[in-house]
TORMI-46734 format. One record per residue (C-alpha): chain; residue number from 1; x, y, z; residue in one letter. Coordinates in steps of 0.2 Angstrom, whole numbers, plus 2048, in hexadecimal, padded with zeros to 3 digits. Layout:
+-------+-------+------+-------+-----+------+
! gulum ! zalum ! east ! north !  up ! tilo !
+-------+-------+------+-------+-----+------+
!     A !   NUM !    X !     Y !   Z !    a !
...
+-------+-------+------+-------+-----+------+
//
This chain:
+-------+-------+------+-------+-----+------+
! gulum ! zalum ! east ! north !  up ! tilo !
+-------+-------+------+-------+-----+------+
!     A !     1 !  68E !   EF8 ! C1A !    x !
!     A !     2 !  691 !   EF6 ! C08 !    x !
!     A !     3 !  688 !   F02 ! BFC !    x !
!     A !     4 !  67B !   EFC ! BF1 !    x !
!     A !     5 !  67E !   EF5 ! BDE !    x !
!     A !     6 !  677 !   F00 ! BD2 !    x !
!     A !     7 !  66E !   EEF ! BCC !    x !
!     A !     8 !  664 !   EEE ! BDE !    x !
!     A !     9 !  660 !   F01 ! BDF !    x !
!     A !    10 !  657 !   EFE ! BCD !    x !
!     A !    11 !  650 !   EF0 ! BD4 !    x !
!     A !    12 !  64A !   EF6 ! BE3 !    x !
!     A !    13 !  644 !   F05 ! BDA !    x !
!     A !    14 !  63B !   EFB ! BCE !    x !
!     A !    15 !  631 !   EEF ! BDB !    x !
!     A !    16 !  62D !   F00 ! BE4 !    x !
!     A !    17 !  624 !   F05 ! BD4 !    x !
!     A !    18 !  61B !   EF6 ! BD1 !    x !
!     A !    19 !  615 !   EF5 ! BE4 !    x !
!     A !    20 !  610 !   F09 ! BE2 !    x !
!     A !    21 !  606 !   F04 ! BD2 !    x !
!     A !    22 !  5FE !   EF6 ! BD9 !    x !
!     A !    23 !  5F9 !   EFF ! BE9 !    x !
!     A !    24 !  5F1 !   F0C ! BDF !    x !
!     A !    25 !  5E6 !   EFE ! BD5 !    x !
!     A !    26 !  5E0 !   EF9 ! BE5 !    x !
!     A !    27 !  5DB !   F08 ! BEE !    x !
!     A !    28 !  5D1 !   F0C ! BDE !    x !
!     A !    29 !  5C9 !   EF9 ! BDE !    x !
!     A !    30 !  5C4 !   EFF ! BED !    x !
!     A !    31 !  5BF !   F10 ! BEE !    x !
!     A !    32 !  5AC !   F0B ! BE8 !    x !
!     A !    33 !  5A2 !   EFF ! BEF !    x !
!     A !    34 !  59D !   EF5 ! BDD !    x !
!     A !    35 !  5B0 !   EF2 ! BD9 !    x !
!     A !    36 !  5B4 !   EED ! BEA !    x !
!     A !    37 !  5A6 !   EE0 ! BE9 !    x !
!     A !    38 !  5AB !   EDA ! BDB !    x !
!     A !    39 !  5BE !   ED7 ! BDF !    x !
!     A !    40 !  5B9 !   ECF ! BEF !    x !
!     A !    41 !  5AB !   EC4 ! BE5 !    x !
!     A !    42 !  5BD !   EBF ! BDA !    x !
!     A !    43 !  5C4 !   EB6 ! BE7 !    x !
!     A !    44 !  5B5 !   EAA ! BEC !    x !
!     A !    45 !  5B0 !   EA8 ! BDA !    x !
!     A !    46 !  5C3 !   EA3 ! BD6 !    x !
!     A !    47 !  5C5 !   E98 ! BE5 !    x !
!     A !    48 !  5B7 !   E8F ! BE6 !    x !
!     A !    49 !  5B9 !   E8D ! BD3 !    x !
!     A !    50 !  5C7 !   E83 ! BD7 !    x !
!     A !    51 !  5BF !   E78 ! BE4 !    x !
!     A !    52 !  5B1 !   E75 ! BD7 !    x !
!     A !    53 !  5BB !   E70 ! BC8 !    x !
!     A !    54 !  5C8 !   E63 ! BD4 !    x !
!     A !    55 !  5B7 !   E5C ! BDC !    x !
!     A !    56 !  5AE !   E59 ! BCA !    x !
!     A !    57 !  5BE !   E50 ! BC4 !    x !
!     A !    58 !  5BF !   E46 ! BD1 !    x !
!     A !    59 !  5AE !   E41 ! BD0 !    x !
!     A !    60 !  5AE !   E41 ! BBC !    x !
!     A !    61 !  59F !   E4D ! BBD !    x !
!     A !    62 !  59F !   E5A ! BAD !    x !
!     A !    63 !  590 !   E63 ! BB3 !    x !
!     A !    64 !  59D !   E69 ! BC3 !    x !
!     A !    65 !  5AC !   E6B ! BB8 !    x !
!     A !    66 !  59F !   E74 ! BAB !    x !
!     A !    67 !  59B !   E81 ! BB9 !    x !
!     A !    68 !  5AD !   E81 ! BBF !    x !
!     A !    69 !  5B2 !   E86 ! BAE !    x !
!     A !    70 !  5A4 !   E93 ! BAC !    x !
!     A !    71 !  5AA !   E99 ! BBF !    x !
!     A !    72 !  5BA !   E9A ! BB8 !    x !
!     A !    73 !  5B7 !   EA6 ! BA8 !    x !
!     A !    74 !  5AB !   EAE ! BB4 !    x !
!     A !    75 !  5BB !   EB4 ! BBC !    x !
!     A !    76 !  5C1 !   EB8 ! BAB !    x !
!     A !    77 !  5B2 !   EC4 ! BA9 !    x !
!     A !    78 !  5B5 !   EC9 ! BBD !    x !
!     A !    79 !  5C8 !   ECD ! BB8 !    x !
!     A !    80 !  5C3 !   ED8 ! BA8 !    x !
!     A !    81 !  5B7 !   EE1 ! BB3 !    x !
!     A !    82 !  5C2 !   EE5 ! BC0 !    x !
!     A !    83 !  5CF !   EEA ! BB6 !    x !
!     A !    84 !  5C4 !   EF4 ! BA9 !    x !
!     A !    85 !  5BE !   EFB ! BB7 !    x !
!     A !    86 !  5CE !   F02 ! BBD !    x !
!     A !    87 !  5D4 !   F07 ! BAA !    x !
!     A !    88 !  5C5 !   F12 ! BA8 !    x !
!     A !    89 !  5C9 !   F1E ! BB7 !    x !
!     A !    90 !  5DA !   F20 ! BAD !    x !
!     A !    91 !  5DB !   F33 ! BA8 !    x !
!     A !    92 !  5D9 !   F38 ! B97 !    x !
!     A !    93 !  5E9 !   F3C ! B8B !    x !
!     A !    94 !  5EF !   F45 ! B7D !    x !
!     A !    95 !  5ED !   F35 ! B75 !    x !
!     A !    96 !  5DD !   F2D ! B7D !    x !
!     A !    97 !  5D4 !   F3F ! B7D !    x !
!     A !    98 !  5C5 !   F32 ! B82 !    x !
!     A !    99 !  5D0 !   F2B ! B90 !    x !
!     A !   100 !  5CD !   F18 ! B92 !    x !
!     A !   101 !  5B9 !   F14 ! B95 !    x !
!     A !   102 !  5B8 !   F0C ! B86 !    x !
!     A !   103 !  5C3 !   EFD ! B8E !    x !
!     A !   104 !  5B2 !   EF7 ! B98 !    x !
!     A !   105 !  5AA !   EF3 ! B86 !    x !
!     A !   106 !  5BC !   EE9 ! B7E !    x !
!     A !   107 !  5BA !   EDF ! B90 !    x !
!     A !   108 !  5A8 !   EDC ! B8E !    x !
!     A !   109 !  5AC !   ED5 ! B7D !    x !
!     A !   110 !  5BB !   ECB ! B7F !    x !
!     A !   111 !  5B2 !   EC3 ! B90 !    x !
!     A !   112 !  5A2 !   EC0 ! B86 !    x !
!     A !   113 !  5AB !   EB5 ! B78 !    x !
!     A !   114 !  5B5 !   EAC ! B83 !    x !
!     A !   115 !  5A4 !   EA7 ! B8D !    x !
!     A !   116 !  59D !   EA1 ! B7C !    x !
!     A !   117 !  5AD !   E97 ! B77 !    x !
!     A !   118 !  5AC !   E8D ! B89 !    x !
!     A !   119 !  598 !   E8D ! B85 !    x !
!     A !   120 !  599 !   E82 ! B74 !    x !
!     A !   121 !  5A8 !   E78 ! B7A !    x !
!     A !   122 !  59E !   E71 ! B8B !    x !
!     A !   123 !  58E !   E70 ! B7D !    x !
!     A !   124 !  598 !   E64 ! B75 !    x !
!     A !   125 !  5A1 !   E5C ! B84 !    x !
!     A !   126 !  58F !   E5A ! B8A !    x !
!     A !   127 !  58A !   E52 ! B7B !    x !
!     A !   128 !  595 !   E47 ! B79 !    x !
!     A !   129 !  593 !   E41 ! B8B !    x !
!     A !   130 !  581 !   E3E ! B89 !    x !
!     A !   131 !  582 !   E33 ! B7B !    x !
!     A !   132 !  58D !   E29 ! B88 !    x !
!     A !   133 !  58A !   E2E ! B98 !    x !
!     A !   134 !  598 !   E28 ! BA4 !    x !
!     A !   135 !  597 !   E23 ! BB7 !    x !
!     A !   136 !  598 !   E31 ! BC2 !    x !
!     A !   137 !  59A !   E33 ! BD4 !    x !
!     A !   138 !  587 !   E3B ! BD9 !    x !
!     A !   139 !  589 !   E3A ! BEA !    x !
!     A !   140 !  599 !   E47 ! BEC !    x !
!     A !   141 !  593 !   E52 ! BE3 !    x !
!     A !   142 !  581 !   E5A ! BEC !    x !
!     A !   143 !  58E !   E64 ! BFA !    x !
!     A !   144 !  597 !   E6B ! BEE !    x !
!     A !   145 !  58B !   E70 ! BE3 !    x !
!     A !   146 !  580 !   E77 ! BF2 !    x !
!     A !   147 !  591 !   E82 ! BF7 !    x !
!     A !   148 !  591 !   E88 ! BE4 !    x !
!     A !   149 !  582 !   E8D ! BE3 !    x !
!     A !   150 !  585 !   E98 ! BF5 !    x !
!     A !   151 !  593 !   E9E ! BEF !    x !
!     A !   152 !  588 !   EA7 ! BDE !    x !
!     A !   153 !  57D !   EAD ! BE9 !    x !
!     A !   154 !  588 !   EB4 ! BF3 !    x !
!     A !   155 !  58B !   EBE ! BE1 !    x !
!     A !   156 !  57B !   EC0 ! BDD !    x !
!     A !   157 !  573 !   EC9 ! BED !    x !
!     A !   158 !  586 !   ED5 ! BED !    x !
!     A !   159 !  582 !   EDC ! BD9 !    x !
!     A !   160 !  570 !   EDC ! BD9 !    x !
!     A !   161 !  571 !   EE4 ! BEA !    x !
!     A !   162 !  57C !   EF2 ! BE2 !    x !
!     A !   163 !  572 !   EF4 ! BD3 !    x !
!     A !   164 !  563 !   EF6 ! BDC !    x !
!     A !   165 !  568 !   F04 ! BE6 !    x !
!     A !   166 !  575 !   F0B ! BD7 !    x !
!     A !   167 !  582 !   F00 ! BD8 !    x !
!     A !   168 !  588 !   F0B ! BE9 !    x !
!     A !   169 !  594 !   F19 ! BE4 !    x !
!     A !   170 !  596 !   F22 ! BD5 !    x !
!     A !   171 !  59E !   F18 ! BC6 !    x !
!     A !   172 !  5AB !   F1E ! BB7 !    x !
!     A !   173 !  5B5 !   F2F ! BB7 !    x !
!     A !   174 !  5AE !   F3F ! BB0 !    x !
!     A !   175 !  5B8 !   F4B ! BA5 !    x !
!     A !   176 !  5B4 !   F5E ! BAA !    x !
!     A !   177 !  5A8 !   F68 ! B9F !    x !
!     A !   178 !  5B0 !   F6E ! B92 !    x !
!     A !   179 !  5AB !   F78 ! B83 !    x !
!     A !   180 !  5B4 !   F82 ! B74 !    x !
!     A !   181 !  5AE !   F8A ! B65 !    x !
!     A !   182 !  5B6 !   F90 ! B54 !    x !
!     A !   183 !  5AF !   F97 ! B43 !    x !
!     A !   184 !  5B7 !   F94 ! B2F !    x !
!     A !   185 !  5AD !   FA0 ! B26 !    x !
!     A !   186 !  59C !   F96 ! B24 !    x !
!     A !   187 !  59E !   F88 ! B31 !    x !
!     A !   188 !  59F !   F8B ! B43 !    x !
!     A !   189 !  5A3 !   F7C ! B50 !    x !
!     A !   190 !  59E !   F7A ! B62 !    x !
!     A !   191 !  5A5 !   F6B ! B6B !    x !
!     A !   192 !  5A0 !   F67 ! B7D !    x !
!     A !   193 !  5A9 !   F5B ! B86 !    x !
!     A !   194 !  59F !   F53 ! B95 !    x !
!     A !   195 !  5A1 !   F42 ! B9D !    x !
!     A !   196 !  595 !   F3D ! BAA !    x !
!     A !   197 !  59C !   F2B ! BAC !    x !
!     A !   198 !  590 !   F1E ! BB2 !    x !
!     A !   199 !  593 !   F14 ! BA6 !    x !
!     A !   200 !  5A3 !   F08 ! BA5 !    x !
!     A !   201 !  5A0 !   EFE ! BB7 !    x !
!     A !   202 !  58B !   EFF ! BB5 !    x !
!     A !   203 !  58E !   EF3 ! BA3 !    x !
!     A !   204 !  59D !   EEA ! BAB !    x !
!     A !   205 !  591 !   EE6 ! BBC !    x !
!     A !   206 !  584 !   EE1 ! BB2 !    x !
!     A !   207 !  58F !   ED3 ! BA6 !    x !
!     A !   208 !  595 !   ECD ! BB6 !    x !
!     A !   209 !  583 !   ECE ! BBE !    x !
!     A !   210 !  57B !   EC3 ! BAF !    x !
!     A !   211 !  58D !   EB5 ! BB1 !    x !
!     A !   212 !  588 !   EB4 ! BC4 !    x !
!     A !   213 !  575 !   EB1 ! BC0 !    x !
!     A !   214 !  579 !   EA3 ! BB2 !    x !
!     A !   215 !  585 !   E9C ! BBF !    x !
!     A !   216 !  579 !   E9D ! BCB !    x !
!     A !   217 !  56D !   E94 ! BC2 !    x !
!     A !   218 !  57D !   E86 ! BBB !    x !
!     A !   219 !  57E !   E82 ! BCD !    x !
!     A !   220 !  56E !   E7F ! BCF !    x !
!     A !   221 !  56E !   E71 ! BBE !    x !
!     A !   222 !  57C !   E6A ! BC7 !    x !
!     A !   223 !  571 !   E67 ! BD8 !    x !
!     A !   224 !  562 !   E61 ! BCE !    x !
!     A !   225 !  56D !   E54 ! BC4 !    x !
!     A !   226 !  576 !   E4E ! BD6 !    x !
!     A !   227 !  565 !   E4B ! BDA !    x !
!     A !   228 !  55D !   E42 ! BCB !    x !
!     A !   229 !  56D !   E37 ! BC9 !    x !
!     A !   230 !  56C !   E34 ! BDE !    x !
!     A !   231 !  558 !   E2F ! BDC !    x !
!     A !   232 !  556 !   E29 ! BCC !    x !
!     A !   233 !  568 !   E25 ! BC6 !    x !
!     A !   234 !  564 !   E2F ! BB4 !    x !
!     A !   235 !  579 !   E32 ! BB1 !    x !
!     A !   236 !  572 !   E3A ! BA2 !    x !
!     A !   237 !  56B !   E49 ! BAF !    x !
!     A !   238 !  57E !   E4E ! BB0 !    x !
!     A !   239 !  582 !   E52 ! B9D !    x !
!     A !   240 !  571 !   E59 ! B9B !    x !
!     A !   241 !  575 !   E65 ! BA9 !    x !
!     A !   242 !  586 !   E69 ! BA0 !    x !
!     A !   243 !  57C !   E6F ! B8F !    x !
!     A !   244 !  571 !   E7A ! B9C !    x !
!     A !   245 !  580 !   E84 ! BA1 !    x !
!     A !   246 !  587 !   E84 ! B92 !    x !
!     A !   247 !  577 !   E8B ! B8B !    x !
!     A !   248 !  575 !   E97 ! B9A !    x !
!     A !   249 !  588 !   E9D ! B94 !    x !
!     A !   250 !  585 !   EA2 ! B85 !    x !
!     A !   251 !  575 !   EAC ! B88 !    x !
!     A !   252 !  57C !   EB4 ! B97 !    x !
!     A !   253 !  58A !   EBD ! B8D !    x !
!     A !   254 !  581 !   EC0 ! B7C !    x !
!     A !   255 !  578 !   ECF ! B80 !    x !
!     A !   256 !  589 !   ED5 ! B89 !    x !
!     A !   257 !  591 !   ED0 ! B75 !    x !
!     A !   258 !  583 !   EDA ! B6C !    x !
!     A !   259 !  583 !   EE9 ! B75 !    x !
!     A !   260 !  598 !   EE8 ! B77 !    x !
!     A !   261 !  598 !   EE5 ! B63 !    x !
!     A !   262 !  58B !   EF4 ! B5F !    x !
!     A !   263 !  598 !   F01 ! B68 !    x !
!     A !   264 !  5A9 !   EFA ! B60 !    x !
!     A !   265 !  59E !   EFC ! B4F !    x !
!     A !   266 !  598 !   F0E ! B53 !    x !
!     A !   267 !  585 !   F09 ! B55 !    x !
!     A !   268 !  57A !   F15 ! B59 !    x !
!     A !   269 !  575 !   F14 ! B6A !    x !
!     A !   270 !  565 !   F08 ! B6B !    x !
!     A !   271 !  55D !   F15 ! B78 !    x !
!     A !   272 !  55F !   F21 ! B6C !    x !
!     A !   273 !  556 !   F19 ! B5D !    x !
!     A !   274 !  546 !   F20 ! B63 !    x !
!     A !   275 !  548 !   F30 ! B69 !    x !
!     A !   276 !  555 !   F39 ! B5C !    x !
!     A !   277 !  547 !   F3B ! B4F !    x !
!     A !   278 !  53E !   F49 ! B5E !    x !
!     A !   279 !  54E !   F51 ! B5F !    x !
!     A !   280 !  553 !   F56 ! B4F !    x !
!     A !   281 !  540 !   F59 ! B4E !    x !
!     A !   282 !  542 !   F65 ! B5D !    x !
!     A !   283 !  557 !   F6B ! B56 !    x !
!     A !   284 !  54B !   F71 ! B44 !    x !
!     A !   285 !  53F !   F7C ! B4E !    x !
!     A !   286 !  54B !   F88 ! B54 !    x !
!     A !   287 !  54D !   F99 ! B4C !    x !
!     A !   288 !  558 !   F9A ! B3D !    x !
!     A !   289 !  55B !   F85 ! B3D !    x !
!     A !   290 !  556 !   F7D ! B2A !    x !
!     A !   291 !  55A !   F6C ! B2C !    x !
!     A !   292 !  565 !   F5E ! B36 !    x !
!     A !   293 !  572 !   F58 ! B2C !    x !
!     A !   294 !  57F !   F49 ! B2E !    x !
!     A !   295 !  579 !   F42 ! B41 !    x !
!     A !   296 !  585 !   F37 ! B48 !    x !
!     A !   297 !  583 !   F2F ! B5A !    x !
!     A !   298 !  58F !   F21 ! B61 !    x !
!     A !   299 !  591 !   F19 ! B73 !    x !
!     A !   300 !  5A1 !   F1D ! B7A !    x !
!     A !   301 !  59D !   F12 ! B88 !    x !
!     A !   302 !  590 !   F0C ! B92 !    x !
!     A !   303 !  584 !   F1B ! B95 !    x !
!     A !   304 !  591 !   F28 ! B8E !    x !
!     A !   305 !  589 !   F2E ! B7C !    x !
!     A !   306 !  591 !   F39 ! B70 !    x !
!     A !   307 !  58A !   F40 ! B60 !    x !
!     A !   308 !  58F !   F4E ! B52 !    x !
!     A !   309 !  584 !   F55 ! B47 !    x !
!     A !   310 !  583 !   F62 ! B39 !    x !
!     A !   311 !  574 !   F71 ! B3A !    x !
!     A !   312 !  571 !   F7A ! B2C !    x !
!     A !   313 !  56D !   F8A ! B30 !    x !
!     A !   314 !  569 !   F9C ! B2B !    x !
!     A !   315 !  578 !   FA9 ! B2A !    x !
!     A !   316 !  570 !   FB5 ! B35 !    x !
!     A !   317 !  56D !   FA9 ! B45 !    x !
!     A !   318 !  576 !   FA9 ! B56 !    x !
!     A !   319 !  580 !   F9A ! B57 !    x !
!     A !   320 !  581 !   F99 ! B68 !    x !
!     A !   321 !  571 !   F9A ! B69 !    x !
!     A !   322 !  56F !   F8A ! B5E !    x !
!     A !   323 !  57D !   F81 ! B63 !    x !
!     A !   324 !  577 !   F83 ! B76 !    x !
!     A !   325 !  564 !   F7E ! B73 !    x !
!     A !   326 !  568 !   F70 ! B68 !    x !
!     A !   327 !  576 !   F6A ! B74 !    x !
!     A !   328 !  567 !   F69 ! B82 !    x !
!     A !   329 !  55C !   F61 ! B77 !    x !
!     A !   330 !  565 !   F54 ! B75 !    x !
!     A !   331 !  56D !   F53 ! B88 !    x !
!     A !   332 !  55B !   F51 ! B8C !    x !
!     A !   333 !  55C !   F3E ! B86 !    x !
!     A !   334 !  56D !   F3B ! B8B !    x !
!     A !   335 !  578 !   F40 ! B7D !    x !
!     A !   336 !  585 !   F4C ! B8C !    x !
!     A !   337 !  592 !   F4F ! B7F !    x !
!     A !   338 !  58E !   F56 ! B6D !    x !
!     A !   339 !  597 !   F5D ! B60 !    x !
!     A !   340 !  58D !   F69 ! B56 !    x !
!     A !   341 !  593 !   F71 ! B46 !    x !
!     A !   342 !  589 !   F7F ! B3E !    x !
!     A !   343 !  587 !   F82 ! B2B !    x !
!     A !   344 !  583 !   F92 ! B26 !    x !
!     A !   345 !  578 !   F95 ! B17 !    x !
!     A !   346 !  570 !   FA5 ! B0D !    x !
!     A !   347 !  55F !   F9E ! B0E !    x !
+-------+-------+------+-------+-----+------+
//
C-alpha cells in the first residue's frame, strides 16, 4: 500500500475541517425550535420558489414570477436570518468584546434594502405592463397559485405559532455577570457586564414573519387576478396584482429598515424615550446624588440595551451604594448592562 502524498493528507485534513464546521452549524440550526423552523421553512420557500418562477414564465404571468421573485429574496431574508442567527451564539473576543449580535441588525438591513430594490423594479415592470397588458395564460395559473399560498401558510402558522408561545426555546447567548470597579482621584467607574439575550432571533423571526405575511397576502392577488382574468378576462388584473406585491414588499421590510437603521446610528432605544426621564428623576433622589450628567443609551441588539452615564455626586457618598441603586433603577426598565461613572464634587 503506498503512503499518502503530503498534498492528500492536507487535503483530506482540510475537507475534515470543513465537514467539522459545517456539522457544528447545523447542530446549532437545530438546537432550538425557531431556527430549526426556519431552516426547514428554507427549503419549501426555495423550492417551490422555483416552481413558481418557471410556471409564471411559461405562462407569461408577472404577478407569479413577482411572487416567485419576492419568494426568492424571501430566502435571501431566511439565509441572513439563519446565518445571523448562528453568528450571534459566536463567543465573544478580545476584539469583539460584544461578540457578534449586532450581525442580526447588518442582516435586517441589507435584507430590507434588497426587498425594496426588487419592490420598485416590479412597480415599474408592473407599470409598464398595464399600460399594455399582454396575453397571459389564466387558466394555468389558479393550482399553482393555490400551492403558493399553502406553501405561506404553511410559514405563517410555524412563526406565529412560535411567537405566540415565545418563539419555543430560549434565543441569543448570554455573557456571565460581570462587574468591575476602579477610582482616579475624583471619578470612580463601575461597569456591569450582563447579557440576557432574547434579542437577535425574536427581530430576526419577526422580518421573516412580516415577508411570509406579505407573501401570504401576494399569493392571494395572484389567485384573485387568475380569477378575474378567467371570469372577466380583465389582463390588466395581473399587473395590478404585480403593484400589490410590490407595494406589500416595501411596507413589509420598512419598519425592519427604521428600526435596523436607528441601532447602526446609535438611537436611543424607542422603548426607552418614555421612561428614562422617571429614571434619572428616581437616579437624583438618592442620598448624596446632584444631578445626571452625559446619559447615553444605545441598542446593541434587539432587546439588549446598554447606557453610560455620568452622576455628579457628593465627596462623602458611598459609591457603591449609588452605583448599585441606580444600576437597578435602570435594569427595572430594561437597561441590564450600565456603565456608571461617579463625579465627585465639594458641594
Amino acid at each position: 500500500m503506498l503512503p499518502l502524498s503530503h498534498k492528500d493528507t492536507y487535503s483530506r485534513g482540510f475537507g475534515s475541517r470543513i465537514k467539522e464546521k459545517v456539522n457544528g452549524y447545523i447542530r446549532i440550526i437545530f438546537s432550538d425550535r425557531s431556527s430549526r423552523n426556519l431552516f426547514l421553512f428554507l427549503l419549501l420557500n426555495f423550492s417551490f420558489a422555483f416552481v413558481e418562477l418557471l410556471y409564471g414564465i411559461w405562462n407569461n404571468s408577472l404577478g407569479l414570477i413577482s411572487d416567485s421573485f419576492h419568494m426568492f429574496f424571501d430566502c435571501t431574508g431566511l439565509v441572513a436570518g439563519l446565518a445571523a442567527s448562528v453568528i450571534t451564539k459566536w463567543k465573544a473576543n478580545d476584539r469583539y468584546s460584544y461578540g457578534y449580535v449586532r450581525a442580526e441588525i447588518l442582516a435586517g438591513f441589507v435584507n430590507g434594502m434588497f426587498l425594496l430594490f426588487i419592490s420598485f423594479f416590479l412597480m415599474s415592470e408592473a407599470v409598464e405592463r398595464a399600460i399594455e397588458p399582454p396575453e397571459v395564460k389564466h387558466e394555468r395559473l389558479f393550482i399553482v397559485s393555490v400551492l403558493g399560498l399553502l406553501v405561506n401558510l404553511v410559514g405563517v402558522y410555524a412563526f406565529q405559532h412560535g411567537h405566540s408561545h415565545g418563539g419555543g426555546s430560549s434565543h441569543g447567548h448570554s455573557h456571565g455577570g460581570a462587574s468591575h470597579g476602579h477610582s482616579h482621584n475624583n471619578h470612580s467607574h463601575d461597569h456591569s457586564i450582563e447579557m440576557d439575550n432574547e434579542g437577535p432571533n425574536s427581530q430576526i423571526m419577526k422580518g421573516v414573519f412580516l415577508h411570509i405575511l406579505a407573501d401570504t397576502l401576494g399569493s392571494v392577488g395572484v389567485i384573485i387576478s387568475a380569477v378575474l382574468m378567467q371570469m372577466f378576462g380583465w389582463m390588466i388584473a395581473d399587473p395590478i396584482c404585480s403593484m400589490f406585491i410590490a407595494v406589500l414588499i416595501a411596507l413589509s421590510v420598512l419598519a425592519l429598515i427604521k428600526d435596523s437603521v436607528a441601532v447602526l446610528m446609535q438611537r436611543q432605544p424607542y422603548s426607552l424615550d418614555s421612561v428614562l426621564p422617571q429614571c434619572y428623576q428616581k437616579v437624583i433622589s438618592l442620598a448624596g446624588v446632584y444631578s445626571v450628567q452625559e446619559p447615553h443609551f444605545w441598542t446593541l441588539c434587539s432587546n439588549v440595551y446598554v447606557g453610560a452615564i455620568k452622576l455628579e455626586v457628593s465627596k462623602n457618598v458611598d459609591p457603591k451604594y449609588v452605583v448599585q441603586h441606580t444600576q437597578m433603577i435602570f435594569a427595572s426598565v430594561g437597561v441590564k448592562q450600565l456603565y456608571v461613572q461617579l463625579d465627585y464634587t465639594p458641594m
